[in-house]
N, C-alpha and C positions, 0 to 999 in steps of 0.2 A: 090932293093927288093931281089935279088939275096943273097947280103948281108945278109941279116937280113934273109935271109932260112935258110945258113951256119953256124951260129953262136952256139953255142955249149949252150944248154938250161939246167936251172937246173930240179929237178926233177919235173915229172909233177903230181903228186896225191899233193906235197905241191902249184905248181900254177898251179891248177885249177882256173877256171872262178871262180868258185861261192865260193873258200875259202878267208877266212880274211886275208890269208898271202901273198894272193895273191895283193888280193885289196891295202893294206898297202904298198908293194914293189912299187903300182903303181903308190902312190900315192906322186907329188913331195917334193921335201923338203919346198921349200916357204911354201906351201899350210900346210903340217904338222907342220910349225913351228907358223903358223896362227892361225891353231886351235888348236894350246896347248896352248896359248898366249890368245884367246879368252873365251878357258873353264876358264882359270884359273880368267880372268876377272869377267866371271861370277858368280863364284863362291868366288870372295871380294866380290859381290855388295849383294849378296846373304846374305854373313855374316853381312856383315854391317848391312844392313835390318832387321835381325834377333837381332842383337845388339842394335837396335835405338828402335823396339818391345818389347824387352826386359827390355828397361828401363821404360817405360811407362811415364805417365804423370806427372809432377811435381805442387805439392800445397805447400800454403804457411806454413812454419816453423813459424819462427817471424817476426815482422814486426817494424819500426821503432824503433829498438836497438841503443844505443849507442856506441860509434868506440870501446870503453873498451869492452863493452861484446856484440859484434859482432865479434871483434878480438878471442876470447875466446872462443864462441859458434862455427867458423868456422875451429880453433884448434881441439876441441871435436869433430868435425866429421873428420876429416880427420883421427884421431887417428883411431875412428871406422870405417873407410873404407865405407862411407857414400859419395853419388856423391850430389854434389849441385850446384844452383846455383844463383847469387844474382843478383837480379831485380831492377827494379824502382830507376836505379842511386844509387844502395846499401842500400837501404830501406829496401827492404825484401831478406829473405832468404830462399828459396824452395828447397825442396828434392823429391824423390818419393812419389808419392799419398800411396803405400802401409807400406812405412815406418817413416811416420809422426807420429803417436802415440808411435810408439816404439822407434825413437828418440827423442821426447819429455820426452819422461818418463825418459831415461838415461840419458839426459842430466840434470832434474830436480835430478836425485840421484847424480850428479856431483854438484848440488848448481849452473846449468844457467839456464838462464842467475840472474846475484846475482842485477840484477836493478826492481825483483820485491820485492816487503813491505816482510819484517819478521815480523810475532807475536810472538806471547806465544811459537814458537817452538823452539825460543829462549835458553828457559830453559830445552829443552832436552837434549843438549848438553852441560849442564853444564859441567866445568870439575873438578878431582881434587885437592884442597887443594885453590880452589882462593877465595879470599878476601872479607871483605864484602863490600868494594865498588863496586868491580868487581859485586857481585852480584846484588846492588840496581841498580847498572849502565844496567844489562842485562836486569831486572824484566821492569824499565823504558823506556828501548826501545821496549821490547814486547810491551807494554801498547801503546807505542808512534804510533806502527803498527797497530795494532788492530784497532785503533781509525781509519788510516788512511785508513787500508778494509771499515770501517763502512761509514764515510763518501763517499769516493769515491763510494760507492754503489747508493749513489743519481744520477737519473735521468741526472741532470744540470750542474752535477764536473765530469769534465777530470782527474783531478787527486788531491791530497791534502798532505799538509805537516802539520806533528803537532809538537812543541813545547812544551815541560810538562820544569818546574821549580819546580821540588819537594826538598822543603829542609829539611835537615836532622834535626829531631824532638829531641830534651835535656831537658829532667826533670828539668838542671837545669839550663834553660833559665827562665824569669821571661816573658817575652814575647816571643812568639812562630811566626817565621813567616808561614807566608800563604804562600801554593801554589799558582800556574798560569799555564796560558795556553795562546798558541799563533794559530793560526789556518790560514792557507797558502790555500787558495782552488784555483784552474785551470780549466776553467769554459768552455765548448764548446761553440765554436762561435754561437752567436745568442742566448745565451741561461741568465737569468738574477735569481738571488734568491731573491724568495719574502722574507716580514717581520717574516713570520711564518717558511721559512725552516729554517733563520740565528736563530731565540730564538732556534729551535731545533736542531741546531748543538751546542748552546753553550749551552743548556739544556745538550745534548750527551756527551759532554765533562766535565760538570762541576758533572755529576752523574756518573762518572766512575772513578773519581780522588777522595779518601777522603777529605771532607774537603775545598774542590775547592770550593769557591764562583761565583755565574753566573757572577758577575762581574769582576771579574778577568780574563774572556775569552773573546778575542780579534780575531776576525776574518776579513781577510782581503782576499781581489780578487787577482789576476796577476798584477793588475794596481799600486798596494798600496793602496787603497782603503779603510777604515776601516769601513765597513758593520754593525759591533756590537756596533755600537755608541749612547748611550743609552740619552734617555730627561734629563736626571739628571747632565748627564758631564756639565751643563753651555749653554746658548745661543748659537747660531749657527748664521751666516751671512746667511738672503738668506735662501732658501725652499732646503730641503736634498731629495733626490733620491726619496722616500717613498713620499714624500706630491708634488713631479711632476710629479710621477707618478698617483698618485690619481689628478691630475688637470687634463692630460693625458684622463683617463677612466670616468671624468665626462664632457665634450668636446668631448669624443668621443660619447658617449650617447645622446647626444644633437643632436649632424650630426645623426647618425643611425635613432631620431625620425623623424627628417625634411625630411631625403632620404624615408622612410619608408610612410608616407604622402602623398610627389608630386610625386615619381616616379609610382606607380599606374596610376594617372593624366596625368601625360606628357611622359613617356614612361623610359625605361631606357637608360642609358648614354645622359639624356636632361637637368641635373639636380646636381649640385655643390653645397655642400656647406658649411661653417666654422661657429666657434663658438667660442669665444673668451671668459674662462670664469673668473671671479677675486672671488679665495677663501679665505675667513677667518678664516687665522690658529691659530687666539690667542687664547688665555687661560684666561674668566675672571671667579671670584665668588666673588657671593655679597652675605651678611646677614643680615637682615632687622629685627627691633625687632620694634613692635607695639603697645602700648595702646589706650583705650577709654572706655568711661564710659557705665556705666552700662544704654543699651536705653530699649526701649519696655515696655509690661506692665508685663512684669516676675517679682515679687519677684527680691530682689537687694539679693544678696549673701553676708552674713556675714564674713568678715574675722576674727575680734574681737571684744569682749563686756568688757568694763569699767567702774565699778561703785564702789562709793568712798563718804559715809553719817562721818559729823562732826557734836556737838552738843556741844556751847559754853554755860556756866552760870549753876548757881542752884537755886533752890527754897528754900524754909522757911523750916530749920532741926526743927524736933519736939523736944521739948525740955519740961521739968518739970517732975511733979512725972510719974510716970509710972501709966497708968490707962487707961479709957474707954475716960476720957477726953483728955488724951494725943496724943490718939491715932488715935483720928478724926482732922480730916482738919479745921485749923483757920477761921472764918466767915470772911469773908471780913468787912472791919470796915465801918460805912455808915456814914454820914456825912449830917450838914441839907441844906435843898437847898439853904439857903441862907447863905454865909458865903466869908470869903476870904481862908478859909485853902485850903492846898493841899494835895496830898497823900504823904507819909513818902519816902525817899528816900532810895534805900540798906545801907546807911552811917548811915540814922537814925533809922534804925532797921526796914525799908518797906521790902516787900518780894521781891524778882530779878526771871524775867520769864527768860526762856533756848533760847539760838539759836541753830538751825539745819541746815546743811550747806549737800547738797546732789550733787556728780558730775559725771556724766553718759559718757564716754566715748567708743564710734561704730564704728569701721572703716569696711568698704566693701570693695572685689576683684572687680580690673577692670581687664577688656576683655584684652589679652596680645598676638600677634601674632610674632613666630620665623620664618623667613622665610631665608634661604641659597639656594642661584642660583649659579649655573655654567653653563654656556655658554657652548651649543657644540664647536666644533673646526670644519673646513672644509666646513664651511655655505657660499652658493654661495651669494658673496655682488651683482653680475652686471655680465648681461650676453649682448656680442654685438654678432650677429648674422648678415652673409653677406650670401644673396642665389641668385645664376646666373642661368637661366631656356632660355634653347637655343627656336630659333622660330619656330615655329610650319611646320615640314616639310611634306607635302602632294605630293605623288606619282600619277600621270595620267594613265589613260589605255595606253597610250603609251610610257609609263617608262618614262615620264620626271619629276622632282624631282624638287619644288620651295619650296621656304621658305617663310612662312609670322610671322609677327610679334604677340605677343598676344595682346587682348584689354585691353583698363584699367579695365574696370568692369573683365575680368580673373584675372589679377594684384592683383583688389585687395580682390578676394576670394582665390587667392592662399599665400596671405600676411596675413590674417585671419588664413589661416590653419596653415601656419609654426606657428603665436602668439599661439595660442592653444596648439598645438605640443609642446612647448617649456616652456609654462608657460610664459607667459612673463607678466612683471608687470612694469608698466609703471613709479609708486610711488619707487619700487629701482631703475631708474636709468637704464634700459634695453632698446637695442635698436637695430633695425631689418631693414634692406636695403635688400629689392628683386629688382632685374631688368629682364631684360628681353634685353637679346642680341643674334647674331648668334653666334652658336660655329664653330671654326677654324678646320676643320678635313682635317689633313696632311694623305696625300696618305702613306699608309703603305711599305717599301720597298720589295717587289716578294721574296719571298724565295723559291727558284730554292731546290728543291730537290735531296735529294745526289744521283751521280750516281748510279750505281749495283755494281762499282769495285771502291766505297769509303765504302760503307755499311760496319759497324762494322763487324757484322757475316761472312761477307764473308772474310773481311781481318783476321779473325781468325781462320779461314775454310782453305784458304791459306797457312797461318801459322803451321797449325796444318799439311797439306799435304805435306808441300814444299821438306821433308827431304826424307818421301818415294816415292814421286814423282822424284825427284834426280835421285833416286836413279834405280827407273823403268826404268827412260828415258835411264840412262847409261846401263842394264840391256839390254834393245831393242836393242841399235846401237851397243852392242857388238856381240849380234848376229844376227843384219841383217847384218856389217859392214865386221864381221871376222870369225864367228862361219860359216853361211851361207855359205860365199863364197869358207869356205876351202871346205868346205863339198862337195858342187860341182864342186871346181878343184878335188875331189877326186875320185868323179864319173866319169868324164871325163879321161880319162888314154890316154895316148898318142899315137899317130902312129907309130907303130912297132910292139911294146910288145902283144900286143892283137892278131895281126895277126901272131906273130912267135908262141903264146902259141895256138891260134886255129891251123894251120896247123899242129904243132909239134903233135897235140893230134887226135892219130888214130881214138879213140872210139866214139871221138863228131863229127869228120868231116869225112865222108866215101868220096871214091876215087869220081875221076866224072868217071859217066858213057861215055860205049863207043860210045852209042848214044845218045847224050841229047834229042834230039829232039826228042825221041820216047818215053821218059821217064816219066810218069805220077808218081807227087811224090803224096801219100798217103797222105792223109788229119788229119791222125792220128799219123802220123810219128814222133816222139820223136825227131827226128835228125833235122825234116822240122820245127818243131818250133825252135831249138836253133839256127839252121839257121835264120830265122825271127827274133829272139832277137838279132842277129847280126846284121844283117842289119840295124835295128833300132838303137843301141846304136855304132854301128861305119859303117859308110857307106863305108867311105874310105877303111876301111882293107876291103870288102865284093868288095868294085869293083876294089883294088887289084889283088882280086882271082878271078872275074871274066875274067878280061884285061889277067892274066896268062894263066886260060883254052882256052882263046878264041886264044894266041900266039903259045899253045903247040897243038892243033887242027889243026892252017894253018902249023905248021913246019912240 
C-alpha cells in the first residue's frame, strides 16, 4: 500500500472518477479487446439482417422451361444484375416479388424465353430485300402460330402443334393441288375431346387456310391417336372411342335409375349395381314401293279414255237420170209368198248393208305407296342388369348392431322396381338377377393426424423465420457472451488505481479528522456521499484507508 501512495500519478482533472479517460485507462486490455470484437459482431449480424430485408420474398419468374431457354433466361439476368433462384429440382426460376414484372418485360423485349408460339408478329420484322420464299415461308409460320394460340385456348389442350402443307399455286398447272393440315394437340391429364370440339378445331383450321378442305385436317392426341377419323374413310374393326363412350353414358343412366329407386328404400351404401347394355350401331335403309287397287265405294279415278269406231261396206249408189225419182230411196222389191226365189246377191246387183266396228279403251290409277326407312343407329338390343342389396341392419338401444336378411315378398317388390326403373322387356331378350347378401365392411385404416411440427404452414412459417431467427440468436450470445461481460470487466477497475486516484485527489477526499469519534458527518455533505459511492463500488480500497487511519492513530 505504501507502494501504490509513492507512485508518481498522472494528471488528475484528466483521471477523475467520473471522466471517460479515466474509466477507459481502467479498463483491461482482454476486456477492451472483447468488446471491440463483440461490437463489431454485432454489427455483421446487424447488416446481414438488413441485407436478408432487403431482398425480400422471392415469386415465380417461369416455370417449366427448357435446359435451352432456361440457360438463356438465367444468362439475361445475370447480365441485368438480377439475384435469383431456381426451385423445384430447376423447374422454376424465382426472383424478387418487386421485380417480376419488370423482368419479364425485359426479358420478353430480348425474345425469352423464344419457347413460346410466334404469330403474325412475325411479319414485323420483316427484313430487307428477302425473297419470296423467305416471305410465304414467314406469312406460314405466323398462321402456323396463331392457329396454335387459338387452339391451345381450349379448356382440355395443354398445348398444340400445327402443321399447314400449302403449296405454291401455277396458272399453269392444269391441276392445282390442295392444301392440308396436320393438328398435334397435348391434352391435360384426365381431361378427353368430345366429337363436337375435334369438328371444331378442324372447322378452325380448315376456315383459316384458303381453300383447305375439312377433310384434309387430321388431328391426333399425344398418343397418336387419329381423333378426326371421319364414317367415310371405310369400315372400322370394332366400336371407335365415340360409340364406347356412348355405351359408357347409357350404362351409366341405367345404374343412376336403379340407385336412385332402392337407395331411398334400403338406405345409402346398401345398394350395388351394373348394367350391361348391347348397342346397335348399324346403319340400315329400306324403300318399299306399293300398289293395290282401287277399294271403297269412291269413284275409280280415270287415268285414260280410248275410243276408236270403224264402218265396213256400202249401200246402193243412186244411179239414172237426175230427178225427183233418182233421188228417193229404192223400194225394197217384194216377192210373193209363195215361191223358191231369193234376195239378189251384191254380185247380182242386190244392195250390200254397212258394218260398224266400235273399240272403247279406260285405264284407271291404282293406289301407289313410296316408303324409305333408315334405322336409327345406337338402339339398345339387350339390357342384363345385376343388383346386390346388403341385409337389413337394425341398431338396439344398447348399440348393438345385427343383420337380418330381407324377405322374398321384399325381393320381390324390389325386383319390380328396378324392371320398371329400367324398362325392361322381357320379348328383347333382357334380363335382371337381384339378391340379397351381407356386405363385407373392412375396418377403415386410423388416420393419425399430422403433428403441429409436420403441419404445412408451420414448416413454411419456419422457413420463412429461420434466416432472421439466425440471425437474432447470434445477435443475443454476442452480447450476452462478450458485449456484456467486457462492459462489466470495465466497470469493475482494479485494486490500486482507484485508491491511488482517490487519495492522490485533495478535493474529493478531506484529511481524517483529529478526532473521529466526535465527528458527526453532515447528512448533506457532497464529500459523505462520494465517500458512500466508494464504498459501494470498491470496498477493498475504502477498508484500505480505513486499516491506514486506524495504523496512523495507534503510531
Amino acid at each position: 500500500m505504501d507502494n501504490a501512495l509513492t507512485t508518481p500519478l498522472p494528471n488528475a482533472a484528466a483521471l477523475a472518477p467520473g471522466s471517460v479517460t479515466a474509466r477507459l485507462a481502467a479498463v483491461p486490455v482482454k476486456a477492451m479487446v472483447m468488446l471491440t470484437l463483440g461490437v463489431a459482431a454485432l454489427a455483421a449480424v446487424i447488416a446481414a439482417l438488413a441485407m436478408w430485408s432487403k431482398g425480400g420474398d422471392y415469386k415465380l419468374l417461369y416455370a417449366n422451361l427448357s435446359d435451352k431457354d432456361g440457360g438463356a433466361v438465367l444468362a439475361q439476368l445475370t447480365q441485368l444484375n438480377v439475384p435469383y433462384k431456381i426451385t423445384e429440382g430447376g423447374a422454376a426460376i424465382t426472383v424478387p416479388a418487386d421485380k417480376v414484372h419488370d423482368v419479364r418485360l425485359k426479358l420478353a423485349q430480348s425474345g425469352l424465353p423464344k419457347g413460346t408460339t410466334s404469330g403474325f408478329e412475325l411479319m414485323d420484322n420483316a427484313r430487307f430485300g428477302q425473297t419470296q420464299f423467305q416471305e410465304r415461308l414467314t406469312f406460314q409460320r405466323g398462321l402456323e402460330g396463331e392457329l396454335v394460340r387459338s387452339i391451345s385456348s381450349l379448356s382440355a389442350v395443354a398445348s398444340a402443334r400445327v402443321h399447314l402443307a400449302l403449296p405454291q399455286q401455277n396458272g399453269f398447272f392444269r391441276e392445282q393441288q390442295r392444301p392440308s393440315a396436320s393438328v398435334l394437340v397435348q391434352l391435360h391429364p384426365g381431361r378427353t375431346l368430345d366429337r363436337a370440339q375435334i369438328a371444331g378445331i378442324v372447322h378452325l383450321v380448315s376456315s383459316s387456310v384458303p381453300e383447305l378442305s375439312p377433310k384434309a385436317v387430321s388431328v391426333l392426341d399425344s398418343s397418336g391417336s387419329l381423333l378426326s377419323a371421319s364414317s367415310s374413310d371405310g369400315p372400322t374393326q370394332g366400336l371407335d372411342a365415340h360409340q364406347l363412350q356412348y355405351v359408357q353414358q347409357v350404362e351409366s343412366s341405367y345404374v343412376k335409375r336403379v340407385m336412385d329407386i332402392i337407395e331411398p328404400v334400403l338406405g345409402r351404401d346398401n345398394v350395388r349395381a351394373n348394367v350391361t347394355a348391347e348397342i346397335d350401331f348399324s346403319q340400315t335403309e329400306a324403300t318399299d314401293e306399293l300398289f293395290k287397287p282401287n277399294q271403297g265405294n269412291a269413284p275409280a279415278a280415270v287415268r285414260s279414255l280410248q275410243s276408236s269406231e270403224s264402218v265396213n261396206g256400202a249401200g246402193a249408189q243412186p244411179a239414172g237420170v237426175p230427178g225427183a225419182a233418182s233421188n228417193q230411196p229404192p223400194v225394197p222389191a217384194t216377192a210373193p209368198l209363195t215361191g223358191a226365189s231369193a234376195p239378189l246377191t251384191p254380185a247380182q246387183g242386190g244392195a250390200t248393208a254397212p258394218t260398224t266396228r266400235r273399240d272403247n279403251v279406260m285405264n284407271y290409277e291404282l293406289d301407289k305407296t313410296v316408303r324409305v326407312t333408315r334405322a336409327a343407329t345406337g338402339i339398345v338390343k339387350r339390357l342384363n342388369t345385376a343388383v346386390v342389396v346388403n341385409h337389413r341392419v337394425v341398431t338396439d338401444a344398447k348399440g348393438k348392431t345385427t343383420s337380418t336378411p330381407l324377405s322374398a315378398d321384399e325381393i320381390e317388390k324390389l325386383t319390380a322396381l328396378v324392371q320398371e326403373s329400367i324398362g325392361f322387356n322381357k320379348d328383347r331378350g333382357d334380363s335382371l338377377k337381384l339378391i340379397n347378401a351381407p356386405f363385407r365392411v373392412e375396418a377403415m385404416p386410423k388416420v393419425e393426424p399430422l403433428p403441429a411440427w409436420k403441419q404445412p404452414w408451420l414448416t413454411d412459417l419456419i422457413r420463412a423465420a429461420a434466416v432472421p431467427g439466425a440471425l437474432a440468436l447470434i445477435a443475443l450470445l454476442v452480447v450476452t457472451g462478450i458485449i456484456k461481460p467486457a462492459i462489466k470487466a470495465a466497470n469493475t477497475v482494479p485494486v490500486g488505481s482507484q485508491v491511488d486516484t482517490v487519495v492522490a485527489d485533495p478535493p474529493n477526499l478531506a484529511a481524517p479528522p483529529k478526532n473521529p469519534l466526535s465527528l458527526e458527518a453532515p447528512a448533506n455533505d457532497r464529500r459523505v456521499l462520494d465517500a458512500r459511492e466508494l464504498a459501494k463500488s470498491n470496498p477493498a480500497a475504502v477498508a484500505h484507508i480505513v486499516r491506514d487511519w486506524v495504523n496512523n492513530e495507534s503510531a
